[in-house]
C-alpha positions in Angstrom: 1.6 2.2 -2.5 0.6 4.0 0.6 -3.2 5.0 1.4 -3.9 7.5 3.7 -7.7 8.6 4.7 -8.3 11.9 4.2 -8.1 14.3 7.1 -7.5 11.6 9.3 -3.9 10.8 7.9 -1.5 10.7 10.2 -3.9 11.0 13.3 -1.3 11.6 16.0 -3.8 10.7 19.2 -2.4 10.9 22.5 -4.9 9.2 24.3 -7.4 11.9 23.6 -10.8 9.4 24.9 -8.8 7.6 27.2 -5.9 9.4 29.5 -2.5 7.9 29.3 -0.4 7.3 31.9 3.0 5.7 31.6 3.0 2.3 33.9 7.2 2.8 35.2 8.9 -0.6 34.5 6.5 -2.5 33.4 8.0 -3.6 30.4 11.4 -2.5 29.0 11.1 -0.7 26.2 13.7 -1.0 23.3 16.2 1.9 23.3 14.9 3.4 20.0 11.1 3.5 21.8 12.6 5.0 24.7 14.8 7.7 22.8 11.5 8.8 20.9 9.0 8.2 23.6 5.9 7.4 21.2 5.2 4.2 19.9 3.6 4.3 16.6 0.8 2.0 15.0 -0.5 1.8 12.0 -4.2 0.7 11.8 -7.3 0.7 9.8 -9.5 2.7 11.9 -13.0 1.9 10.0 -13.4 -1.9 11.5 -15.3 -1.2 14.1 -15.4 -2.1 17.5 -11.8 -3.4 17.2 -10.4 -0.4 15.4 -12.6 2.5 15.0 -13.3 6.5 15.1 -14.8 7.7 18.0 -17.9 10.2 17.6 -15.7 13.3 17.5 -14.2 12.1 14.1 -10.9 12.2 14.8 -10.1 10.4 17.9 -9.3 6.1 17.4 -11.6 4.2 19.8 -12.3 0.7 20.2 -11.3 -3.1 21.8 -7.7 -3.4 19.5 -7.3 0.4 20.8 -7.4 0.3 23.9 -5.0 -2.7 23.7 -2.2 -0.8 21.3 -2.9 2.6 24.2 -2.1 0.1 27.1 0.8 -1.8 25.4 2.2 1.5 24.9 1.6 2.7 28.4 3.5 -0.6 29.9 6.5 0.6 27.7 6.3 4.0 29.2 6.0 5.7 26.0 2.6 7.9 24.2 0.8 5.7 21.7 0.8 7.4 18.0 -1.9 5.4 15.9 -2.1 6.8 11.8 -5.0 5.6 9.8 -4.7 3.9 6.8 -6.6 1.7 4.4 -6.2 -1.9 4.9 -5.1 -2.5 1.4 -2.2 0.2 2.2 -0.9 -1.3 5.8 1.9 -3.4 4.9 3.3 -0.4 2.4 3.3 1.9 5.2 4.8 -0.5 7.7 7.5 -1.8 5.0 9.0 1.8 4.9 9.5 2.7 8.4 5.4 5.1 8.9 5.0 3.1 11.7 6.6 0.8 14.6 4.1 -1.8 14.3 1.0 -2.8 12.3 -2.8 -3.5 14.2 -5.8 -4.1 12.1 -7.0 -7.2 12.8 -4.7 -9.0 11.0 -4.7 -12.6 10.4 -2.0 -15.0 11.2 -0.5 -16.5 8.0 2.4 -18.1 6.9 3.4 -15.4 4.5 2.8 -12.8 7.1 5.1 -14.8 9.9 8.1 -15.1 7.2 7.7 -11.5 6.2 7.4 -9.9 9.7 7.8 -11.0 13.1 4.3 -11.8 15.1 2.6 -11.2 17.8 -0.5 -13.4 19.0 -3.5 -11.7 20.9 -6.9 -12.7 20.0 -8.5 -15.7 18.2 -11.9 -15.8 15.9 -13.9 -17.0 13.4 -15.2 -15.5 10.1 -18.8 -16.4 8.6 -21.2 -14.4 6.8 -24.1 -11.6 7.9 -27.1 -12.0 5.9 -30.8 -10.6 6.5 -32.8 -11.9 9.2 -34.1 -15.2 8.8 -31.5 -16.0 6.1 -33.9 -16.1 3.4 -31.7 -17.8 0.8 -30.1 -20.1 3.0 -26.1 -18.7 3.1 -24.3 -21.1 6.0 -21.2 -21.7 4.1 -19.1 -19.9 1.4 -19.9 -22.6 -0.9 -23.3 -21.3 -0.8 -22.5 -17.8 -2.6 -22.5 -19.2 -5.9 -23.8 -16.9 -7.9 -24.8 -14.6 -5.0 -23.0 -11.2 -5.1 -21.1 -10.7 -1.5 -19.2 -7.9 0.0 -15.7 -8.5 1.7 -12.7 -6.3 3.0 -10.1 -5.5 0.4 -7.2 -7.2 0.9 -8.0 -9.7 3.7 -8.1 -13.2 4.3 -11.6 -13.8 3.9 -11.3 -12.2 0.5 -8.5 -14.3 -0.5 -10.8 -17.4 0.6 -14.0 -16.2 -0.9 -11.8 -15.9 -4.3 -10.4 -19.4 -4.0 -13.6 -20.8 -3.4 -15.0 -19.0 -6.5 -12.7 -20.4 -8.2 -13.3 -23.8 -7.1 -17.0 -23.2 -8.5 -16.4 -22.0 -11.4 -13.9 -25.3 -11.9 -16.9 -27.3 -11.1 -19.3 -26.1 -13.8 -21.0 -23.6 -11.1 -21.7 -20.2 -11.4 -18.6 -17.8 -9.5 -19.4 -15.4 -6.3 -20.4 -11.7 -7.5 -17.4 -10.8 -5.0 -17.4 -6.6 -4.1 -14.2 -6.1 -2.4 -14.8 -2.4 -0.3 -11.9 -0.3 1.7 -14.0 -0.4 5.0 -16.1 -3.0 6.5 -18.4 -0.1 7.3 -19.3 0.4 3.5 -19.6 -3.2 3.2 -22.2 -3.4 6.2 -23.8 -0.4 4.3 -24.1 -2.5 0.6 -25.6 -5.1 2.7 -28.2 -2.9 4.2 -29.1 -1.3 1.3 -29.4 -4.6 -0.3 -27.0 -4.6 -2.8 -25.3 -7.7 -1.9 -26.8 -10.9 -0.5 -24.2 -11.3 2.5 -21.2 -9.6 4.6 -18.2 -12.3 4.9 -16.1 -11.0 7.8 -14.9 -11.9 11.4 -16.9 -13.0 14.1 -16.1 -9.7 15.8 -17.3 -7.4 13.3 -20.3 -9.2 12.4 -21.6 -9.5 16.0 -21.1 -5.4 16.0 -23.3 -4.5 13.3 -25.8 -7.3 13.9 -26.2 -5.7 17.7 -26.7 -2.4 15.9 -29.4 -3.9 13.1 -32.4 -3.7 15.2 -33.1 -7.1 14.3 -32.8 -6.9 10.3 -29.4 -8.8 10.1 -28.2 -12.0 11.2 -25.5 -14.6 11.4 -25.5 -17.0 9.0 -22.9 -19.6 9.6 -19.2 -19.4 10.1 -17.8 -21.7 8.2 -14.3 -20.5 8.8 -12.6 -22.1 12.0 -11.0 -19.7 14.5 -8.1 -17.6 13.2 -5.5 -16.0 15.6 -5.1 -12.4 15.0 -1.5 -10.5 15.4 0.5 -7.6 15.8 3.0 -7.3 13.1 6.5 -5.8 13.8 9.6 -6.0 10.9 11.6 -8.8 10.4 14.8 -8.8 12.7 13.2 -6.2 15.0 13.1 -9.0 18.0 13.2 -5.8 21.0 10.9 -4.6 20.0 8.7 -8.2 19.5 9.8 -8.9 22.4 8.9 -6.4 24.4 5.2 -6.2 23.0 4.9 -9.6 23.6 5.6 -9.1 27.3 3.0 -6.6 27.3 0.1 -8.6 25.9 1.5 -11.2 28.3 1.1 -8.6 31.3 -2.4 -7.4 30.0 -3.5 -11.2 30.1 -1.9 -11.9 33.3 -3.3 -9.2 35.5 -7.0 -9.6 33.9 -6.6 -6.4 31.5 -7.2 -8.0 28.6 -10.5 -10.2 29.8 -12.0 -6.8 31.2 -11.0 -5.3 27.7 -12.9 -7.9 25.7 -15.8 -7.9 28.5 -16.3 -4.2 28.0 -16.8 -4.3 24.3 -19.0 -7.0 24.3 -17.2 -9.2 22.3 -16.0 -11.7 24.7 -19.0 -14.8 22.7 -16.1 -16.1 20.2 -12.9 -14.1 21.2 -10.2 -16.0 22.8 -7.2 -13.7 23.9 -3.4 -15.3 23.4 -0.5 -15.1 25.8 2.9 -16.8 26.3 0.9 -18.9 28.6 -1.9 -19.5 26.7 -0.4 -19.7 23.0 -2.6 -19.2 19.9 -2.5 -21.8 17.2 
């Protein structure tokens, strides 16, 4: 089933924050890119500062959009990111909405049989909790019995689920676990204290921590670095191809680094390449 958001469906944003400009053959894009001349995402624009909205309401802004806006620019074609729910990515993607997928999505096994994949960044998950981590919440183990909000549909739900599970095996009470639409209404339970902790990347939990005044800290990330990727269709190896020579080419001239330094998310983020290959 597809999801769209609102009034933001189908947000057809030609570089409205950030001109585009076409970089003249830097990377060969396919002949179907080329015929169109837009390559179209599809994102989840409520995980900010990797995908986000910028203040306007309308217009995508963030780290992971600057990076689909310059991939697209060293095809030589306009960038075209939609907004969906996470939960409703792979439904969109699966029926043609979109060239190519970006939302912060982990690496998997199932995901690298089901589409082709390519590698860009690399980070942890752990959990935000108040300041001072009054109950003590380092490790997912720890939620038992604490009530936790989590994206729908991700990998740190599916963990946090297993792990419950494993719990509730063991004679121990279950994690409470709210699965929201938007890490943004997750941050917001956890500030109005209606869950104990936010389980999510290291990205996203250094964002609203810097924006918490204090009130919110890291508690522990228990989950080792996970690499992040672009998904493309299965069999559409142009079109992988030619995206990975673009993230290759952002690495290689220093784009990428001063991407992730201008965010402020370069503590934890390790960026993938050809060269430097993500596990």
């Amino acid at each position: 089933m597809r999801w769209i958001k609102g009034s933001l469906a189908l947000v057809a944003v030609f570089m409205a924050a950030h001109s585009w400009a076409a970089v003249p053959g830097a990377v060969e894009a396919p002949a179907a890119i080329k015929a169109k001349k837009v390559l179209t995402f599809c994102s989840d624009l409520e995980n900010p500062p990797a995908e986000g909205i910028a203040e306007d309401g309308v217009t995508p802004k963030g780290a992971a959009v600057d990076m689909m806006n310059n991939i697209a620019s060293l095809l030589g074609v306009k960038p075209k990111i939609d907004n969906y729910q996470f939960s409703g990515l792979f439904a969109a993607l699966d029926t043609g909405k979109c060239d190519l997928a970006v939302a912060s999505l982990g690496k998997t096994p199932e995901r690298a049989q089901r589409y082709e994949l390519v590698d860009y960044w690399r980070f942890g998950s752990g959990l935000l909790v108040p300041a001072g981590n009054p109950k003590h919440l380092t490790r997912f183990e720890d939620l038992s019995g604490k009530r936790v909000a989590v994206l729908l549909g991700s990998n740190n739900s599916k963990a946090l689920h297993k792990i419950s599970d494993d719990l509730k095996a063991a004679g121990k009470p279950p994690i409470d676990i709210v699965e929201l639409g938007t890490n943004e209404v997750a941050f917001q339970d956890l500030s109005l204290g209606r869950v104990d902790a936010l389980v999510s990347d290291t990205v996203v939990m250094n964002y609203y921590m810097s924006r918490s005044h204090g009130r919110f800290s890291i508690g522990g990330v228990p989950v080792p670095p996970k690499t992040m990727s672009i998904a493309i269709l299965k069999g559409n190896t142009d079109l992988r191809n030619a995206v990975q020579a673009a993230v290759d080419k952002m690495n290689s001239s220093g784009q990428m680094a001063q991407l992730i330094k201008t965010w402020g998310i370069e503590n934890g983020v390790v960026a993938c390449s050809s060269a430097n290959p993500c596990q």
